[in-house]
C-alpha positions in Angstrom: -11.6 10.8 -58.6 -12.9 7.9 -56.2 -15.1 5.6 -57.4 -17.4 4.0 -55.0 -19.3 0.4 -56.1 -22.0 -0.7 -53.9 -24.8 -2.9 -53.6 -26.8 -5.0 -50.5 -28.8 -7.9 -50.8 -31.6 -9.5 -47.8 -32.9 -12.9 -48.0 -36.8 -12.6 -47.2 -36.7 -8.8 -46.7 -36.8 -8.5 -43.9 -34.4 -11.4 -43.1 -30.6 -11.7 -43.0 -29.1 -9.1 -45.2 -25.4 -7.8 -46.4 -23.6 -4.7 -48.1 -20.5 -5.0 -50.3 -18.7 -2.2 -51.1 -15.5 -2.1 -54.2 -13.2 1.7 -53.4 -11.0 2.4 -56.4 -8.2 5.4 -56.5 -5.5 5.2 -58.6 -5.0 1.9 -59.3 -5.7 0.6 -55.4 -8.8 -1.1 -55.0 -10.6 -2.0 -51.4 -13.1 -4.5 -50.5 -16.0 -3.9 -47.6 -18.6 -5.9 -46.7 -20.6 -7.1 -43.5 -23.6 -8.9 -42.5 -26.6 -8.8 -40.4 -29.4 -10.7 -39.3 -32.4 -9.0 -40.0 -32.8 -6.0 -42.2 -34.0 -5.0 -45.7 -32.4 -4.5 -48.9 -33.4 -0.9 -49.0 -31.2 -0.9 -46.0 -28.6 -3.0 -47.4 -28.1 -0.6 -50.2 -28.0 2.6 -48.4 -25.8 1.2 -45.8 -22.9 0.1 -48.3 -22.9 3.7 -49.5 -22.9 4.8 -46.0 -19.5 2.4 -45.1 -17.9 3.5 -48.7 -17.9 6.8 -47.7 -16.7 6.2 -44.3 -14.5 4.3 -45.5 -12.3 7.8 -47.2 -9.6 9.5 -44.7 -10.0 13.2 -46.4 -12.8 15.5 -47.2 -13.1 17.2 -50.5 -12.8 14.6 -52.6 -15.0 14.1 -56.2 -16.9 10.7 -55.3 -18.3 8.8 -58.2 -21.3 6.6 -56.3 -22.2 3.3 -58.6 -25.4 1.8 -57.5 -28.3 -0.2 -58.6 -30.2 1.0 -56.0 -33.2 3.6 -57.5 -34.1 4.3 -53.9 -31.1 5.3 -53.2 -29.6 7.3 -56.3 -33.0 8.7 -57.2 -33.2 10.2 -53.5 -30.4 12.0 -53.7 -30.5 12.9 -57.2 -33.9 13.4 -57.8 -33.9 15.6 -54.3 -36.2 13.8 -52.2 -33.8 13.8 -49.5 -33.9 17.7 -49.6 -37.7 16.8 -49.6 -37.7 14.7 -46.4 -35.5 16.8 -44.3 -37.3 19.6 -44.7 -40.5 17.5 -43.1 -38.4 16.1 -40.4 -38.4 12.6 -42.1 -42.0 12.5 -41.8 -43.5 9.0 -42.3 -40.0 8.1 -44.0 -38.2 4.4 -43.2 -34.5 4.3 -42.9 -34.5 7.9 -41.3 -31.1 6.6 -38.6 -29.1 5.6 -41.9 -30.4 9.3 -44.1 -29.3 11.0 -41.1 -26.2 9.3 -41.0 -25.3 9.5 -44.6 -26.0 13.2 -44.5 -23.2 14.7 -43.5 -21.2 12.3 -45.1 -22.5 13.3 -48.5 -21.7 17.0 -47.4 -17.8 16.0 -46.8 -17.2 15.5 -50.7 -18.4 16.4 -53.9 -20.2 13.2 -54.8 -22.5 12.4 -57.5 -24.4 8.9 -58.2 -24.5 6.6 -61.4 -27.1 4.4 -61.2 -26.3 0.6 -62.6 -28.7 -2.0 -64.0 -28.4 -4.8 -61.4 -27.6 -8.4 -62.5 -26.7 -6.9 -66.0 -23.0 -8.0 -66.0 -21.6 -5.0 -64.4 -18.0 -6.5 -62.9 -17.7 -4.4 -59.9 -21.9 -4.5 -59.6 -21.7 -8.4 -59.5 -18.4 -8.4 -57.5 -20.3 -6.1 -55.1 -23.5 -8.8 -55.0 -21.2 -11.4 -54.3 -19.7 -9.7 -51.0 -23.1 -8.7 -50.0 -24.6 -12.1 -50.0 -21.8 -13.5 -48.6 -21.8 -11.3 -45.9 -25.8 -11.9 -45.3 -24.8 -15.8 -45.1 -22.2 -15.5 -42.8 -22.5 -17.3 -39.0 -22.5 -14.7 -36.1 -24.9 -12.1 -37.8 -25.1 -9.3 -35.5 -27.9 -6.9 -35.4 -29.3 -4.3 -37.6 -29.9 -1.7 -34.5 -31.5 0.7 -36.5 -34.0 -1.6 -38.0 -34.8 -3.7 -35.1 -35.7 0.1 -33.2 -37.3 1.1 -36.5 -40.0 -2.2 -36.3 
């Protein structure tokens, strides 16, 4: 079992924005995070589950997802992603970064556990930290997808 722990943070949203991202198997224990400069939290959060994923070198695997992100767990596990493929997106934001996390999600057997955010959750907090770092960091390069998107 992998355990993925994720979370993004954007000052203004829109504004500069961040994902951190905590991978845990067996005992080994990876850090991720990166920064851009202008993007949304929404964005943020569904990016850092996008770069955990990425982030795994074999397919198959049973993925634990921790996020305080509804929008993101409650579209996958409430199926509104099943919902918004089937209309092509329609009217949707964030469409690049679904479509991207996708067939990622079809690689693995993953499931999501949603987290109360700034509750005191270690790897939550630890993952708020890296994001917000990341979103203050100098050199912010762009969020492609949003800046096409608006």
């Amino acid at each position: 079992m992998i355990n993925i722990y994720t979370d993004g943070a954007a000052q203004g949203n829109p504004g500069p924005g961040g994902y951190g991202v905590i991978l845990e198997y067996k005992g080994h224990r990876k850090e991720l995070s990166e920064g851009f400069r202008n993007t949304t939290n929404n964005r943020m959060e569904l990016m850092a589950v996008i770069k955990g994923l990425e982030a795994l070198t074999k397919n198959g695997l049973n993925v634990t997802i921790f996020s305080d992100s509804k929008y993101v767990v409650d579209a996958v596990e409430k199926g509104w992603l099943e919902g918004w493929q089937r209309t092509g997106f329609k009217k949707k934001k964030n469409v690049d970064l679904w479509k991207r996390f996708i067939p990622l999600q079809q690689k693995h057997n993953v499931r999501f556990r949603w987290v109360k955010g700034h509750a005191g959750h270690p790897e939550n907090e630890r993952c708020d930290r890296l994001a917000v770092a990341a979103a203050n960091s100098p050199g912010l390069k762009p969020d492609q997808g949003y800046e096409e998107e608006n």
